[in-house]
C-alpha positions in Angstrom: 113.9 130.7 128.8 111.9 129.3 125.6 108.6 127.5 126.1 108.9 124.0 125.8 106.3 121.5 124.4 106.3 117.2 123.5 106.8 115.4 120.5 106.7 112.3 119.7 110.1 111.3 116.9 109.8 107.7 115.5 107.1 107.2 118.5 109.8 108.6 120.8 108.8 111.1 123.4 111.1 114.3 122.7 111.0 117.7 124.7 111.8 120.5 121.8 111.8 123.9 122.1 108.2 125.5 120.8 108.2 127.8 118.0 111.0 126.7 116.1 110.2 124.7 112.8 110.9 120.8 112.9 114.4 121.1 111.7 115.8 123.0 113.9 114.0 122.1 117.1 114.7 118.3 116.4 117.8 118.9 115.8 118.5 120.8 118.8 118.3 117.3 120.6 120.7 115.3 118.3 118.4 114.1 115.4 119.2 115.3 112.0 116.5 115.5 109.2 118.3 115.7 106.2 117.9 119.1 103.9 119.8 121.3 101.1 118.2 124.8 100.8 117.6 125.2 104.4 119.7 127.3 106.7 118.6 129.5 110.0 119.7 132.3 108.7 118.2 132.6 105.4 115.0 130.8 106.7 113.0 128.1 104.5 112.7 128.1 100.6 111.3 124.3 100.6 112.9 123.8 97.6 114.7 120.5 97.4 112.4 118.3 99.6 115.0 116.1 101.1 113.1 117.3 104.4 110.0 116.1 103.9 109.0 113.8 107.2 105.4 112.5 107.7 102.8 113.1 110.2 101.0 110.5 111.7 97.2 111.2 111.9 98.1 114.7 110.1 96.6 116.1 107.4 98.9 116.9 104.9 100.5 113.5 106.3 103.7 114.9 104.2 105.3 118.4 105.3 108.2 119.8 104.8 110.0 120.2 108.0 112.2 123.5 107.1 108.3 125.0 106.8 106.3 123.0 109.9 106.0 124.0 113.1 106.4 121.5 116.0 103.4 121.3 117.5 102.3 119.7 121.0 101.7 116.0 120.2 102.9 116.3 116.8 103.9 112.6 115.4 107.0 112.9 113.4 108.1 109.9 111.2 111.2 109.9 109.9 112.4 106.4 109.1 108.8 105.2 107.6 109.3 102.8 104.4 107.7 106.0 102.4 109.8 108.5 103.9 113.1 106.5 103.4 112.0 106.2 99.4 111.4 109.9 99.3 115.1 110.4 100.5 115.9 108.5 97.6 114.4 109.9 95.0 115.3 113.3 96.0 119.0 112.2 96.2 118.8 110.1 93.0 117.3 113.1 91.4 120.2 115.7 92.9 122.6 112.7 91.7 121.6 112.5 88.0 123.6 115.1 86.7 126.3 115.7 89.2 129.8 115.2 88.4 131.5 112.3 90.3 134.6 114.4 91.0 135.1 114.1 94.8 138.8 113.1 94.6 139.8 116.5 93.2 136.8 118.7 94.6 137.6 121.0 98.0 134.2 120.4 99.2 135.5 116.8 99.8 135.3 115.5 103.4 132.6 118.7 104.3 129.8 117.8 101.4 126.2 117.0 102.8 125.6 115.5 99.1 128.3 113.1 100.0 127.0 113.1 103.6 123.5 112.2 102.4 124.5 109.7 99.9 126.2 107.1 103.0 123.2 107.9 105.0 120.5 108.2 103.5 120.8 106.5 100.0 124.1 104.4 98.7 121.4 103.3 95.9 123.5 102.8 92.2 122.6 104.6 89.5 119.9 103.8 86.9 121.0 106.4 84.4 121.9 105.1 80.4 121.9 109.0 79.4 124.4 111.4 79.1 124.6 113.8 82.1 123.6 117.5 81.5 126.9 119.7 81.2 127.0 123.1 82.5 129.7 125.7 82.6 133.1 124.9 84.9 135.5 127.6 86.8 133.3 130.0 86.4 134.5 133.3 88.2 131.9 135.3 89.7 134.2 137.9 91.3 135.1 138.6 95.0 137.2 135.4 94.9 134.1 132.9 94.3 134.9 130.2 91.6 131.7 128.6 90.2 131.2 124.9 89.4 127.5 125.0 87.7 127.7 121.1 87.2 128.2 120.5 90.9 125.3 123.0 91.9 122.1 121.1 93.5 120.2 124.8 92.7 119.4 125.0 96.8 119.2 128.8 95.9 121.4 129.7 99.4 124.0 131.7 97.7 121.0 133.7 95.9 119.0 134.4 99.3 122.1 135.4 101.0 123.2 138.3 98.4 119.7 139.1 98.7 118.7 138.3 101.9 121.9 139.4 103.9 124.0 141.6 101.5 120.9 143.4 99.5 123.4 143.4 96.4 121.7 141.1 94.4 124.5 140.1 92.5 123.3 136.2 91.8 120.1 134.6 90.7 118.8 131.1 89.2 118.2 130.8 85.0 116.5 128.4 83.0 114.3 125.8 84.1 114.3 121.9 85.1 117.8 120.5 84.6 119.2 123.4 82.6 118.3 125.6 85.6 121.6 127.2 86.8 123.3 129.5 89.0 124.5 132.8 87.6 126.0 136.6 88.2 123.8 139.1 85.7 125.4 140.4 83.2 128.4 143.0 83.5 127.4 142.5 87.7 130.0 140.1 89.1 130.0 139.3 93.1 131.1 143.1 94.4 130.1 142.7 98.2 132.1 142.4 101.3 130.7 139.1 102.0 130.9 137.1 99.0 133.4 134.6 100.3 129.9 133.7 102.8 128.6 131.6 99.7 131.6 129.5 99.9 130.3 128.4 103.4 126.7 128.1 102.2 127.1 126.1 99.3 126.4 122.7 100.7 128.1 121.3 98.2 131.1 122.3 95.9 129.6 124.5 93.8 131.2 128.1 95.1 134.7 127.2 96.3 137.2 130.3 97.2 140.0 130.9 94.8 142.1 131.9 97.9 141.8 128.1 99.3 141.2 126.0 96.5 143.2 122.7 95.6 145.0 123.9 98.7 144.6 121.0 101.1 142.3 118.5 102.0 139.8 119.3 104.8 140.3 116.1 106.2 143.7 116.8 107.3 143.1 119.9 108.7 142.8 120.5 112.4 140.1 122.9 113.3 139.8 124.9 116.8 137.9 128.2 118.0 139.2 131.9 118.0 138.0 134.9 117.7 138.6 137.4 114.8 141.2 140.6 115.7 140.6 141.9 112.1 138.2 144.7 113.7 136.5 145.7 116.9 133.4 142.8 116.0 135.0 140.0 117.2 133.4 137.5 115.1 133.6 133.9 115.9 135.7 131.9 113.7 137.3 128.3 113.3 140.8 128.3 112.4 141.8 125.8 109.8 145.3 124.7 110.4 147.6 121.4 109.5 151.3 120.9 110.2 153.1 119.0 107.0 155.8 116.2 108.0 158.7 118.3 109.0 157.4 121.8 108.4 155.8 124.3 110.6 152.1 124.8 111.5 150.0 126.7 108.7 147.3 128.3 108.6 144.8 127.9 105.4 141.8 129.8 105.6 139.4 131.2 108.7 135.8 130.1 108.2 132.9 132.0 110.7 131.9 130.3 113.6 128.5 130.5 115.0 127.8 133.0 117.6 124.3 134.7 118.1 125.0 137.4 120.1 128.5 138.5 118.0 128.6 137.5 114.2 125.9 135.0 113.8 126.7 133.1 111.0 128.7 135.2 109.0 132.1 137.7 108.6 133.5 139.5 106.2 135.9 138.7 103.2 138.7 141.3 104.7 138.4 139.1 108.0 138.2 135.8 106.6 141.5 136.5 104.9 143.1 137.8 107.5 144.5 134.6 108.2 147.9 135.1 105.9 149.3 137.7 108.4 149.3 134.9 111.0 152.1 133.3 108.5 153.6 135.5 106.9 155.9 138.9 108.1 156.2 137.5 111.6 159.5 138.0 114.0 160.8 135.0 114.9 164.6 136.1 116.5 165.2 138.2 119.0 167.6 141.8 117.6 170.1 144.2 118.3 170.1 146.7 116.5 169.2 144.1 113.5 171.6 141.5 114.5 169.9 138.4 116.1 170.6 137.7 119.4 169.2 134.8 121.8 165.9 136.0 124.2 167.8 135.6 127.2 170.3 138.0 126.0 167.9 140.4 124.9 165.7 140.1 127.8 168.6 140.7 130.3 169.7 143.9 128.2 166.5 145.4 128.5 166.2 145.2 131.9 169.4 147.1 132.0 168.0 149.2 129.6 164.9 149.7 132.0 166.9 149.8 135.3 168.7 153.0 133.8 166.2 154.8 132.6 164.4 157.8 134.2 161.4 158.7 132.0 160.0 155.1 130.5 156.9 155.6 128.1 154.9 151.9 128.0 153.0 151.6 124.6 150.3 148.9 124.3 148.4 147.7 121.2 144.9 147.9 121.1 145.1 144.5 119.6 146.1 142.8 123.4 144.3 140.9 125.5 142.7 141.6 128.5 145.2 139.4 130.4 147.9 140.7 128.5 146.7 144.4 128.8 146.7 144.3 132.9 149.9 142.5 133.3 151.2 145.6 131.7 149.7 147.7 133.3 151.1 145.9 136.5 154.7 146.6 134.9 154.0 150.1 134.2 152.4 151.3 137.5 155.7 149.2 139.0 158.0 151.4 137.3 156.5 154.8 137.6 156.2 155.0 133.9 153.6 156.6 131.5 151.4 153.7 130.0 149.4 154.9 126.9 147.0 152.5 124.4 147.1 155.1 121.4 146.4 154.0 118.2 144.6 156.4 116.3 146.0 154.5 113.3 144.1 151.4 113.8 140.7 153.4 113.0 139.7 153.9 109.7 137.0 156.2 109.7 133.7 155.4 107.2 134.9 152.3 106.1 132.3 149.7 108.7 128.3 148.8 107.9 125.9 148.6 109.7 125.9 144.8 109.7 129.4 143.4 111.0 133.0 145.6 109.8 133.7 148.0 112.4 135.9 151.6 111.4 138.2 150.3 114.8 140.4 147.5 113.2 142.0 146.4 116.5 140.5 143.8 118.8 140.5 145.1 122.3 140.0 148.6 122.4 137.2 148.5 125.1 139.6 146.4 127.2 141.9 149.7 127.4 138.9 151.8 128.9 137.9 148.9 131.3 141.2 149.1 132.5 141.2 153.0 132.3 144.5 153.2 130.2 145.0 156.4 128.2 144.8 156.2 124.4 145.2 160.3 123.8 147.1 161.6 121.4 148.4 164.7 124.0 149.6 162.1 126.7 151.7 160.1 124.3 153.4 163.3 122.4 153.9 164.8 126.2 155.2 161.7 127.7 157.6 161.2 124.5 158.9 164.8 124.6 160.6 163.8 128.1 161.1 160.1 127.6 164.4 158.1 127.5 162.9 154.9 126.7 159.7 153.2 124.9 158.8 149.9 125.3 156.3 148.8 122.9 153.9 146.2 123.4 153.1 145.5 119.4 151.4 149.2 119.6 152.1 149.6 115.4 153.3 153.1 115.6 153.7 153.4 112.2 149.6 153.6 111.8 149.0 156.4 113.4 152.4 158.3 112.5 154.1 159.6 109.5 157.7 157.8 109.7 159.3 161.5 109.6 156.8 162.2 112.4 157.6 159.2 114.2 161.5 159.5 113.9 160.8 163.1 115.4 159.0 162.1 117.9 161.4 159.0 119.2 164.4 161.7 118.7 167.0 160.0 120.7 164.7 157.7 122.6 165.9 154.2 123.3 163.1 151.7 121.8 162.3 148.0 123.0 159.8 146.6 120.5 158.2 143.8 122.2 156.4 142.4 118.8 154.9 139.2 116.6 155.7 141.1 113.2 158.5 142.5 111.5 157.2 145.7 110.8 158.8 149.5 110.5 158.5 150.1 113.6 160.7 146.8 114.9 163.5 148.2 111.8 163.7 151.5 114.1 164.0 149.5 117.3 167.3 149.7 119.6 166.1 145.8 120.5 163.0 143.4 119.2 161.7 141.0 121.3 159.2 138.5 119.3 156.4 137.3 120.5 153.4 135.2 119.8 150.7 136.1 117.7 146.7 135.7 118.7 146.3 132.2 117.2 149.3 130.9 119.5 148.1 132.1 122.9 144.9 131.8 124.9 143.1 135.0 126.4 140.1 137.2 126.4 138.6 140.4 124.8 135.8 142.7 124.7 134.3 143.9 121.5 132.7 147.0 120.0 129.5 145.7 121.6 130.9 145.3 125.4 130.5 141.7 124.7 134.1 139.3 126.7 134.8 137.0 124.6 137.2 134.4 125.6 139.3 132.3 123.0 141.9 129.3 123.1 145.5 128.7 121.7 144.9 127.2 118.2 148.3 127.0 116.9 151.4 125.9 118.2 154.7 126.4 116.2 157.8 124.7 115.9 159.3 127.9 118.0 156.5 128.0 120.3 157.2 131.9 121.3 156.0 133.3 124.5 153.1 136.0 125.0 153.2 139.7 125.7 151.6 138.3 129.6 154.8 136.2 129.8 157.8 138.6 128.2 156.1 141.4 130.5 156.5 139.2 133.6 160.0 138.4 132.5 160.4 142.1 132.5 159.5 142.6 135.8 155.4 142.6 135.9 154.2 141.9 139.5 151.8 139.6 137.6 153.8 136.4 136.6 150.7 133.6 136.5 147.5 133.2 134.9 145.7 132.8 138.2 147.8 136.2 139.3 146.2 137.7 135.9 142.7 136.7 136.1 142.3 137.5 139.9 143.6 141.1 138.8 140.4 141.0 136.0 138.2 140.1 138.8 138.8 143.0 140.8 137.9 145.3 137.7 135.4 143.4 136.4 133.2 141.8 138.7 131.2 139.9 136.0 134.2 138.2 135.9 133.7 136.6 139.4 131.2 134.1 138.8 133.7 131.9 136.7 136.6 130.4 136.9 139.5 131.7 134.0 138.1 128.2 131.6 134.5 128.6 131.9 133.4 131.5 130.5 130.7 131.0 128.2 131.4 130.5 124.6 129.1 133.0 123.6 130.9 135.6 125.9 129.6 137.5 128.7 127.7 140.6 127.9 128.8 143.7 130.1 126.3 145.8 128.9 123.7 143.8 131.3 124.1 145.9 134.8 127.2 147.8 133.4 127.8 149.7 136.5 127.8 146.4 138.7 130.1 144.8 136.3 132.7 146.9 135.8 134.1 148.3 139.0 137.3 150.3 137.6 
């Protein structure tokens, strides 16, 4: 646990962690100082002064907090007469020139320039000039539109592609109030985190081409998940809003803060991964491409598994661990061959060494906690005998050739128990839809052996059940969440300290101890 020292805030004894810069440590107990170019992860360019606080009996008595240190005893004035006309300046300063275009800007409702202003200034302004114009929708590749007029030159987006991406791609030109943000020449944004400036900009300067004049922020709903674009896991909030008589939409993932996962960042290819949450889903249940109600579709496969002899179980590598061992439940019920392979979902030399992983499911360490076979021999041997696959959204078509696949299913019944229309359902006997990540609640574990948990975000206007649910329905042993977690408990014993809700945001990392934790 960090050392902690005393400070006094406003003549207020605080307790702040010691080592941290005044920023950060104040505002780790609820007091804000206000600042532009600062962020944790790029560190402190002390550019736009809007942080500068004063220190009683210190000498500078003016610091910039993004660069100071708290210190044992420090005095920290933040509401002095001298440090409130600073605040104005600064803002009056980043005001001059900027374009009052809130009502048709995306940054609207999130800007810390419109944040400041009702805070910290709400001063009119003394200019009889003309502003300074710059250039508008300016496209700097990758999906980044540039405002220059907006830009309060906090230099974020410029230490990121250095700092973070080492591409380089941006950097600031000219000088005083010509100075501008700009791509070099012939070198447009070409990283696979370009879309992170969007985020950074703190105010609405870089705006994404994907999102913008899409909706306003303030009537989006906002909850936590957790990526399934690769085998990272990053953190994200989900972005949502349900228009008057329509179905919830999703508009854009943004990357939520985890230290231990992601930190502050993900990558473009995640961040849009959103769209196939709305689009291509299965929302009937089939026969044979005519639609059908569940209950009828349910009942016939039960039939359908009652009369078969060799049953071959395929799971997606994308499940959760709930939805994984409730499965595994079914399968070990019915004598049948349960196989995780998805060969497909790997795309070899494509991850960094910063976040994208080559595995591009979810929850592939949750099929070797629960020691469920993802080889390529079991599944071809298993087929070569079996009269029926039920698939548990395992996407076949990845990792098969379609002539392969048709081979290999031969005259093999198939129950596709999926959230997307895709090939694979088209071949199906029966399709059974079901929800997709953003709609349920569950846990993995990630490339790291980090379990994360994440909540249900998203409820539609055909709320559909989960794989956990339709497996139960099927005949799982497993039919409740308590039934499901207890089951988790007894393979992973990390798990046994909390209850299914309280399992810490930041996950729970199984590499600490990992032969006590996992007891499979």
């Amino acid at each position: 646990m960090a050392d902690k020292i005393k400070l006094f805030v406003n003549e207020v004894e605080v307790e702040v962690e010691a080592g941290k810069n005044l920023i950060d440590a104040i505002g780790a107990v609820g007091i804000e100082i206000p600042h532009l170019c600062y962020h944790p992860a790029l560190g402190a360019d002390g550019n736009c002064r809007m942080c500068l606080v004063g220190i009683k009996d210190g000498r500078p008595p003016l610091v910039p907090a993004c660069k100071t240190r708290a210190m044992e005893g420090m005095k920290v004035l933040l509401d002095a007469e001298h440090i409130k006309k600073i605040q104005h300046d600064v803002m009056e300063f980043e005001l001059i020139n900027h374009p009052i275009d809130c009502p048709v800007c995306d940054q609207a409702g999130e800007c810390k320039l419109q944040d400041y202003y009702m805070s910290y200034d709400q001063q009119g302004s003394r200019m009889t000039v003309p502003q300074v114009t710059k250039g508008k929708k300016l496209d700097f590749g990758s999906g980044v539109i540039h405002d220059q007029e907006r830009c309060v030159v906090c230099g974020r987006c410029v230490r990121f592609c250095r700092q973070i991406t080492k591409t380089g791609e941006l950097g600031a030109i000219n000088r005083s109030d010509d100075t501008r943000i700009n791509i070099f020449p012939g070198r447009p944004l070409n990283n696979r985190y370009a879309l992170n400036v969007v985020d950074l900009c703190p105010v609405g300067a870089m705006t994404s081409s994907d999102f913008r004049f899409k909706q306003r922020v303030w009537f989006l709903k906002k909850a936590p998940d957790i990526c399934h674009g690769c085998a990272k896991g990053c953190n994200i909030t989900i972005d949502h809003n349900r228009q008057k008589y329509e179905d919830d939409i999703i508009y854009r993932f943004r990357p939520l803060f985890n230290e231990q996962v992601n930190g502050y960042f993900m990558c473009d290819e995640g961040r849009l991964s959103y769209k196939q949450e709305n689009n291509g889903r299965l929302t009937e249940a089939r026969t044979s491409n005519n639609p059908r109600s569940i209950n009828e579709i349910l009942a016939a496969s039960t039939k359908e598994i009652e009369r078969a002899e060799k049953i071959v179980i395929a799971l997606s590598p994308n499940c959760s661990l709930e939805q994984m061992v409730t499965v595994k439940a079914l399968s070990d019920k019915l004598g049948a061959t349960l196989t995780g392979y998805s060969e497909g979902y790997i795309k070899q030399g494509d991850g960094d060494d910063y976040l994208i992983q080559d595995d591009k499911s979810a929850n592939r360490a949750g099929l070797h906690l629960l020691k469920i076979d993802n080889s390529l021999n079991t599944f071809e041997n298993a087929m070569q005998e079996a009269d029926l696959l039920l698939n548990f959204n395992n996407e076949l078509t990845l990792s098969f050739e379609k002539r392969e696949l048709s081979r290999l299913l031969n005259d093999t019944k198939v129950i596709a128990v999926t959230s997307h229309d895709t090939p694979l359902t088209a071949m199906a006997d029966m399709a059974i839809p079901v929800a997709s990540y953003s709609e349920y609640a569950g846990s993995v574990v990630n490339s790291d052996n980090i379990l994360q948990s994440f909540g249900k975000a998203i409820t539609k206007n055909i709320d559909l059940d989960d794989i956990s649910i339709i497996a139960a329905k099927l005949g799982s042993p497993l039919q409740t969440p308590a039934e499901r977690f207890a089951a988790l408990q007894q393979i992973i014993s990390a798990l046994n300290e909390f209850e299914p809700d309280k399992i810490p945001a930041e996950g729970l990392n199984l590499n600490n101890s990992e032969a006590a934790n996992v007891t499979a």
